[in-house]
C-alpha positions as CSV (number, residue, x, y, z in Angstrom):
1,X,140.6,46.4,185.8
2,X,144.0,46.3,185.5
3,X,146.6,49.7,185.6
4,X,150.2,49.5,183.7
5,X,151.4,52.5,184.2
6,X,149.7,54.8,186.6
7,X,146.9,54.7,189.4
8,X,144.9,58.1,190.3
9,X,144.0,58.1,194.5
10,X,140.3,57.9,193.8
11,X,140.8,54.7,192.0
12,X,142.8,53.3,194.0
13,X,140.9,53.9,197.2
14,X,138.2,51.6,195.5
15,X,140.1,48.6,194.4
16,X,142.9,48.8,197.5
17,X,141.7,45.5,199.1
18,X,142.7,44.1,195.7
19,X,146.0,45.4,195.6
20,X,149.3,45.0,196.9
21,X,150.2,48.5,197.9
22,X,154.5,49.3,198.3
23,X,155.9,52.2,199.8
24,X,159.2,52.8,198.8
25,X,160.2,56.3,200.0
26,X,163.4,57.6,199.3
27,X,166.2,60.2,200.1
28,X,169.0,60.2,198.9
29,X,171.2,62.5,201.5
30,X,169.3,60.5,204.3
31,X,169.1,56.9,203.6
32,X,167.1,55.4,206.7
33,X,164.0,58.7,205.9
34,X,162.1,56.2,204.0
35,X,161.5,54.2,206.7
36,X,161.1,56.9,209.3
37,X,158.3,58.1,206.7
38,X,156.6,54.8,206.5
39,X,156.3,54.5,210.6
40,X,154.7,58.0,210.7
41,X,151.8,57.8,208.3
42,X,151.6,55.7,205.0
43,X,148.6,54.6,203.3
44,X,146.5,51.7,204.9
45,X,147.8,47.9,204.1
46,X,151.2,49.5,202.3
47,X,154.0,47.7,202.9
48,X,157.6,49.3,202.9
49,X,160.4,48.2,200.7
50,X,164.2,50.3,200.8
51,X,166.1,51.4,198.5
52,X,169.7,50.6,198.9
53,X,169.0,47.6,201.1
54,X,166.0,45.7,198.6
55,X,166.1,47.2,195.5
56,X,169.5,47.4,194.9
57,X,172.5,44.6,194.5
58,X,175.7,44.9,196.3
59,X,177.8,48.0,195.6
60,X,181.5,47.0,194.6
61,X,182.6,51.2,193.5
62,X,182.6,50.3,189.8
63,X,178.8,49.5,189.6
64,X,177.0,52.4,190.3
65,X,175.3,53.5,193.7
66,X,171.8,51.3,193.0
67,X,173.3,48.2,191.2
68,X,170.2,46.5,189.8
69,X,169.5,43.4,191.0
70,X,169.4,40.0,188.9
71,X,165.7,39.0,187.6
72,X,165.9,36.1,189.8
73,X,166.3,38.8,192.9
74,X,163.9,40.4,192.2
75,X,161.0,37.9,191.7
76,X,162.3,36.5,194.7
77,X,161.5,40.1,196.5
78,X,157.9,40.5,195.1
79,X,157.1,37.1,195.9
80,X,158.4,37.6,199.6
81,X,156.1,40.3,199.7
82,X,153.2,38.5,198.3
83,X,152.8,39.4,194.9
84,X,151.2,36.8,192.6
85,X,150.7,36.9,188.6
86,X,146.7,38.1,189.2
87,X,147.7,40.8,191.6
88,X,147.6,44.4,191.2
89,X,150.5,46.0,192.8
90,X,150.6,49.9,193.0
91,X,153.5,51.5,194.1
92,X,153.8,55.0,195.8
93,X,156.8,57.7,197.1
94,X,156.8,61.2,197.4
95,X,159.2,62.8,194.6
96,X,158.3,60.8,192.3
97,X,161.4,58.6,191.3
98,X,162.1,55.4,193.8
99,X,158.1,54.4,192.7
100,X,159.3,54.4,189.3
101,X,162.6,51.9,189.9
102,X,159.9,49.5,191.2
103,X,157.7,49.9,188.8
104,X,160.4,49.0,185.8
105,X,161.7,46.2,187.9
106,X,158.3,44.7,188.1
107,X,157.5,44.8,184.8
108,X,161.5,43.5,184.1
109,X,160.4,39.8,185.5
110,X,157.3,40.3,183.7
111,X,154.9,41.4,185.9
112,X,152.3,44.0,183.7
113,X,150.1,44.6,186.2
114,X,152.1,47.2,187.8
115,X,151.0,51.2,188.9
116,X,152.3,54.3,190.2
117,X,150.3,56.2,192.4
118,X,150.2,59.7,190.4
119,X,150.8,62.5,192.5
120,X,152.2,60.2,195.4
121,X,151.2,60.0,199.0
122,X,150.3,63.5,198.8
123,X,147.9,63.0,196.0
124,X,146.5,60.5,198.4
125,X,146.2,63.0,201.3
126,X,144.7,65.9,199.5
127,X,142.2,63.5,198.4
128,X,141.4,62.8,201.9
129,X,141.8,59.3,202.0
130,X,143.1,58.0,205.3
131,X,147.0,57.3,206.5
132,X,147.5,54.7,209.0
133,X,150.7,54.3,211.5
134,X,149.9,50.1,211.6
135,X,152.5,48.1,210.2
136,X,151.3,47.1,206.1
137,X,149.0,43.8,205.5
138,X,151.2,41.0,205.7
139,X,150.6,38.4,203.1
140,X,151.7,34.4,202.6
141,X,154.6,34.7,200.2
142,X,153.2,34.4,196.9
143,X,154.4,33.0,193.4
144,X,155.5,34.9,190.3
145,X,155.7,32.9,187.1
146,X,158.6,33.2,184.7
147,X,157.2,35.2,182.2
148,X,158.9,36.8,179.7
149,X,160.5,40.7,180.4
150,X,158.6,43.7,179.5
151,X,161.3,46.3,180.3
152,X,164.8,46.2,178.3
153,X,168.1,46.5,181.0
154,X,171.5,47.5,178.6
155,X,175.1,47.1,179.8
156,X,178.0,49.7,180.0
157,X,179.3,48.1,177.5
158,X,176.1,49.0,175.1
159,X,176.0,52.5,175.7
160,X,179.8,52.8,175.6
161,X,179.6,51.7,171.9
162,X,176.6,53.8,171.3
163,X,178.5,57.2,173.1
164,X,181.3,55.9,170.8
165,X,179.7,56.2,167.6
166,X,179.4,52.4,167.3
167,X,175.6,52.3,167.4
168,X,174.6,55.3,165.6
169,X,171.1,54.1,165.4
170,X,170.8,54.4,169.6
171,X,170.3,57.3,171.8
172,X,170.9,58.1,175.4
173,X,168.3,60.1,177.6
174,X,169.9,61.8,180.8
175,X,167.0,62.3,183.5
176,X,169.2,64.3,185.7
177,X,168.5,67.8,186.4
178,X,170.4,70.3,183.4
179,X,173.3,71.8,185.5
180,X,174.6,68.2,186.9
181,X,173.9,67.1,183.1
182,X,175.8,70.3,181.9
183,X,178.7,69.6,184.6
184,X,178.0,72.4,186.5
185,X,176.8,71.3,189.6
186,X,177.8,67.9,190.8
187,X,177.8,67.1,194.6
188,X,177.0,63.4,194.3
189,X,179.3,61.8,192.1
190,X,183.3,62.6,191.5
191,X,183.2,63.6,187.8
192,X,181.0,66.4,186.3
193,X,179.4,66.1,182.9
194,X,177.5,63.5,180.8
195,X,177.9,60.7,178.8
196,X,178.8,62.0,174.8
197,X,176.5,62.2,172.3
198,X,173.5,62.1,175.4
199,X,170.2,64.2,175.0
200,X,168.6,65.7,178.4
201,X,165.5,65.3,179.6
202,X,165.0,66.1,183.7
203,X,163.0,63.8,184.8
204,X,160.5,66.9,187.0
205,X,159.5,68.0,183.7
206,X,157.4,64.9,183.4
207,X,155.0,65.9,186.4
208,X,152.7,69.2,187.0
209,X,152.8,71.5,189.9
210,X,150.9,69.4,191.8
211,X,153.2,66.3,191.5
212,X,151.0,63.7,189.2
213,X,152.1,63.2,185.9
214,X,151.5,65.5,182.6
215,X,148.5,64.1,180.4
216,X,149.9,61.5,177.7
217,X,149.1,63.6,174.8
218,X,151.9,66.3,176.5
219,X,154.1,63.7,177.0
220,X,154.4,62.1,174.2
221,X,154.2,65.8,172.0
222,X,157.6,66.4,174.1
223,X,159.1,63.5,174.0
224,X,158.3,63.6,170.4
225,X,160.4,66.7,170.1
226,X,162.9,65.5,172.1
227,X,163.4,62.5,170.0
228,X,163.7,64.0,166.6
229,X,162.3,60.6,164.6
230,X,164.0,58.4,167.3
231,X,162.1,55.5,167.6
232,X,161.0,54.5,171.4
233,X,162.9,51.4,171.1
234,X,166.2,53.2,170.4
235,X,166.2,54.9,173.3
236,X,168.2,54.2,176.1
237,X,167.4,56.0,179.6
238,X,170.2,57.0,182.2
239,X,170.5,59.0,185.2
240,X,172.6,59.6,188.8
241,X,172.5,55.7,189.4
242,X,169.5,54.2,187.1
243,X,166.6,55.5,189.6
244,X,165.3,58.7,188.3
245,X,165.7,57.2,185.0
246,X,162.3,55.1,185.2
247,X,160.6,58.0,185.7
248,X,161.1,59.4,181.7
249,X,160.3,55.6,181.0
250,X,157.5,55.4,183.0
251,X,156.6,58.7,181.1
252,X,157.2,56.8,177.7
253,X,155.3,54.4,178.3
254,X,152.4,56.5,179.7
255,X,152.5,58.0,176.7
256,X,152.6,55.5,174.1
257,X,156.4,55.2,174.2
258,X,157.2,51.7,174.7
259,X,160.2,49.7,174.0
260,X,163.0,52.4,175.5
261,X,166.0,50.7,178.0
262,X,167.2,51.3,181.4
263,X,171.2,51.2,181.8
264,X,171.0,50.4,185.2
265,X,174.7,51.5,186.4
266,X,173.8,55.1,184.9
267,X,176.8,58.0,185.5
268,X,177.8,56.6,188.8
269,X,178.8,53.9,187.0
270,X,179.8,55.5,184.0
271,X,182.1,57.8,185.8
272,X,183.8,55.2,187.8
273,X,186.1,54.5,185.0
274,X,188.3,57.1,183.9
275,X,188.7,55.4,180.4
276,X,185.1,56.3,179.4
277,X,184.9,59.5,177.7
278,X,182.6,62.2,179.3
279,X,180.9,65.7,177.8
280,X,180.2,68.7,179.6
281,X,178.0,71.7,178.3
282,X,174.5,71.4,176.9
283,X,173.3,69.0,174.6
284,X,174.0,68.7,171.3
């Protein structure tokens, strides 16, 4: 079998020794707590890749905080961690966002056979299945063919002409939570507010109580309201720095969704320029 968009721990614990299993724990206010995470229980095999050191490019303070990395980077990433084309590769956190970046990058070089682990590590654990403190199964570096991209990356310069009325036809979807979208609470990044014309859509409000992922059918009956007669492919998803962001397009696509973009650079990028226009207050 093959999973495209999310994983339950049940099925997972049968086909693990089939899969290539990534951790990729993040926090934001403590950079090196991934790590620290992984070395005190992850789940048998996993193997642990960082944020801001592997799945982000270089940081010049006009790209964003998590510039993405070229294609090229990041096949070359997967590969060093063993992924092949016939491999299933699952990919797991605790909040819910960092698995989503990998997930989208995967599937941007063209890799479908990609997962989130719904509900996490701690789906995992209530399920009972076994953490291990070993390091992950080291595999030969594998081989990725060049296959042709199943996620859509825009430029600043895209969603500049679509905030500017230029591309009428497009839409922006902030997955930040409502006040930072509103401009009222912003402790990360040096302006408050959003980018104009952008609809909100937090990106918690795509999981239950629990942590796993609503069913598809309340997905898509949201997004579906949220969207107005939007098509998918219109839609361009933002965030903070384009992480949290993959979560509403992971949620898409869960639901039936496809063909929505990531802007990568998201507000921190956005922001950095104080030539690009920026809305405060709720959505329009």
């Amino acid at each position: 079998m093959t999973w495209t968009t999310l994983i339950s721990a049940d099925e997972l614990a049968q086909v693990i020794d089939h899969c290539l299993v990534v951790d990729c724990r993040y926090d934001l206010a403590n950079p090196k707590a991934g790590a620290h995470a992984y070395a005190q229980g992850h789940i048998p095999s996993a193997v642990f890749v960082d944020m801001d050191t592997q799945l982000s490019a270089a940081k010049t303070g006009r790209n964003g905080r998590h510039p993405m990395l070229p294609a090229e980077s990041v096949r070359a990433l997967l590969e060093s961690i063993g992924l092949t084309d016939d491999l299933q590769l699952v990919v797991y956190d605790v909040g819910g966002t960092a698995s989503g970046r990998l997930w989208w990058m995967a599937r941007w070089v063209g890799h479908a056979k990609v997962a989130v682990l719904d509900g996490g590590l701690k789906a995992w654990e209530r399920a009972r299945f076994p953490v291990s403190t070993e390091p992950g199964r080291v595999r030969p570096a594998g081989k990725l063919s060049v296959r042709p991209a199943l996620a859509k990356l825009v430029d600043v310069g895209t969603v500049e002409a679509t905030a500017r009325g230029q591309r009428s036809q497009q839409v922006v979807i902030d997955a930040r939570a409502a006040d930072r979208y509103r401009g009222e609470n912003e402790t990360i990044d040096p302006i408050a507010g959003h980018i104009p014309g952008s609809l909100n859509r937090p990106w918690s409000q795509n999981l239950r109580e629990d942590g796993r992922y609503k069913p598809a059918p309340a997905l898509r009956a949201e997004f579906d309201a949220l969207l107005a007669g939007h098509a998918p492919a219109t839609v361009i998803n933002s965030c903070g720095s384009g992480v949290s962001a993959c979560n509403n397009l992971l949620a898409m696509a869960h639901a039936g969704l496809d063909g929505a973009a990531l802007y990568g650079g998201s507000w921190s990028e956005w922001c950095s320029d104080p030539t690009r226009p920026v809305a405060t207050g709720p959505q329009p």
